[in-house]
C-alpha positions in Angstrom: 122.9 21.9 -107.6 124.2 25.4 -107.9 128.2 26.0 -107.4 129.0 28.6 -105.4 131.9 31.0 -106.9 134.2 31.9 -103.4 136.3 35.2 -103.6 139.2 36.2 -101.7 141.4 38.9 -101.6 143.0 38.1 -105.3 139.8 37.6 -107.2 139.1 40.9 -109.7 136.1 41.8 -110.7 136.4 43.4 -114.1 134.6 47.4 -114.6 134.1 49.1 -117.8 133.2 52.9 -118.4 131.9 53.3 -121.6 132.5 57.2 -122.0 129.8 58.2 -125.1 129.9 61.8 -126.8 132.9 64.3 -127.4 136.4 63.5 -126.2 138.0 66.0 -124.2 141.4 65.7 -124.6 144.1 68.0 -125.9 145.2 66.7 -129.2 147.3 69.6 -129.8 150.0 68.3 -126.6 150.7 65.2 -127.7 153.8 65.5 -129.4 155.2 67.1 -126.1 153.3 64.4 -123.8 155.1 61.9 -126.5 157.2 59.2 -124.2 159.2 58.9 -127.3 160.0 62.1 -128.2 160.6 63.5 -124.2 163.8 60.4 -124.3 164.9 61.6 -127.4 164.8 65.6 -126.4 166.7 64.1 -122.6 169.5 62.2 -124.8 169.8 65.2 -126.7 169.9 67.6 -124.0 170.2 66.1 -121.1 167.3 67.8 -119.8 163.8 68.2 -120.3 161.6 71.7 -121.0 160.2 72.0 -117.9 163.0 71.5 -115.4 165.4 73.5 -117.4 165.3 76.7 -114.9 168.6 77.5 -115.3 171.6 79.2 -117.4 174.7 77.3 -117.8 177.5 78.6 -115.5 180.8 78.4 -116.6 184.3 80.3 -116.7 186.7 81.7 -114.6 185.7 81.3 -110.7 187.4 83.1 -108.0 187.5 81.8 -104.4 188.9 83.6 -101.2 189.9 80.4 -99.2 190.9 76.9 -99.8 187.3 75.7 -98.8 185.6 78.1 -101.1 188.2 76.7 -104.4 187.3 72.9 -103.2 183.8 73.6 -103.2 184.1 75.4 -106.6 186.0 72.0 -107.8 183.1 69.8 -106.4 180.3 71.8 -107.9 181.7 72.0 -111.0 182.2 68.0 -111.2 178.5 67.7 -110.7 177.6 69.8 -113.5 179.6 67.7 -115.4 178.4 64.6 -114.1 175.1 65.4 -114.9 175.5 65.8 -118.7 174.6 62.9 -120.8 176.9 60.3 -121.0 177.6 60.8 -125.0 178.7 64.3 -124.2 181.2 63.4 -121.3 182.2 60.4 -123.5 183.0 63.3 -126.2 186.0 65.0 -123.7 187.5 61.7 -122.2 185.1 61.6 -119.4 187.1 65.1 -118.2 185.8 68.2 -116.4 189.2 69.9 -117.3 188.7 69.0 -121.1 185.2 70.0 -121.3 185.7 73.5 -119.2 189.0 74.1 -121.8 186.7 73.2 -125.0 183.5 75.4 -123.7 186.1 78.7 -122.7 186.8 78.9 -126.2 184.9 81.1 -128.1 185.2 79.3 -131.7 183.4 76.6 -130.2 180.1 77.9 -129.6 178.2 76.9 -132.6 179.2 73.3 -131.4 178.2 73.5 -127.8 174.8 75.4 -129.5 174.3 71.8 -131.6 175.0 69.6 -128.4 172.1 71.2 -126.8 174.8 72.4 -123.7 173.9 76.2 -124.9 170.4 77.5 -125.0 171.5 80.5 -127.3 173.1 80.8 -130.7 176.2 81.8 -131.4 175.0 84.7 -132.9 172.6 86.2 -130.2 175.4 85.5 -127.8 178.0 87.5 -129.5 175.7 90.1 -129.9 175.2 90.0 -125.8 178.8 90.1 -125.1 179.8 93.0 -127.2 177.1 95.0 -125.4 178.0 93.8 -122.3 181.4 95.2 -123.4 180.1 98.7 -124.5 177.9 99.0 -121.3 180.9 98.1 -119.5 179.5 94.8 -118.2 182.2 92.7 -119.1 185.9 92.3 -119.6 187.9 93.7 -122.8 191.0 91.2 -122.3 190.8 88.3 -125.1 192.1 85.1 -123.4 193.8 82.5 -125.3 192.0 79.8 -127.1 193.4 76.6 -126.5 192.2 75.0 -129.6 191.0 71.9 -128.0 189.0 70.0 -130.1 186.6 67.1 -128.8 187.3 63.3 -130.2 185.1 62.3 -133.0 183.2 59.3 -132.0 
């Protein structure tokens, strides 16, 4: 007597592709494609390559109206918000803290090696003082407040 095997909806049949001569994949990516290394590069960063679009934005904002200063506030907090958690950890958890280390100029070399900056130090002194001789920016120093993050 034969047994009979029933199926139902859970049964798997198991399928193999054998896939025989040269392999077409692009070795050279796989550092990028690396699970590992893409965490790392998002704890470091907070971002990843391809979704980074856009330039910091920070410093002095004007509004007109009360609406246009609370929306200013808002935005700002979500920019904030959206940095990893070391770096808000770094300034007390505090927009105020982190817009009063990042206005000072001494500081760029450190916001550089946090990853918030996507230019030196160097090339962006070299774009302010020609945005100073083409008249592009302002010629008043402001004060440095010599706030320092906490060491962790």
């Amino acid at each position: 007597m034969t047994t009979v095997k029933l199926r139902n909806q859970y049964s798997r049949l198991r399928s193999q592709k054998e896939f025989t001569g040269e392999s077409q994949t692009q070795q050279q990516f796989k550092d990028e494609c690396d699970i590992n290394n893409v965490v790392r590069q998002f704890a470091k960063n907070g971002t990843t390559h391809h979704l980074n679009n856009s330039k910091p934005n920070y410093g002095l904002a004007t509004a007109d109206t009360y609406h246009d200063a609370m929306n200013i506030v808002v935005e700002a907090q979500q920019e904030f918000e959206a940095l990893p958690a070391e770096i808000r950890k770094k300034f007390g958890h505090s927009p105020e803290n982190f817009l009063e280390y990042i206005e000072n100029p001494e500081n760029a070399q450190s916001l550089y090696d946090m990853g918030i900056t996507n230019t030196p130090p160097a090339v962006a002194d070299e774009i302010s003082e020609a945005s100073l001789v083409t008249g592009g920016g302002s010629s008043t120093e402001s004060e440095s407040s010599g706030v320092q993050p906490p060491e962790s």
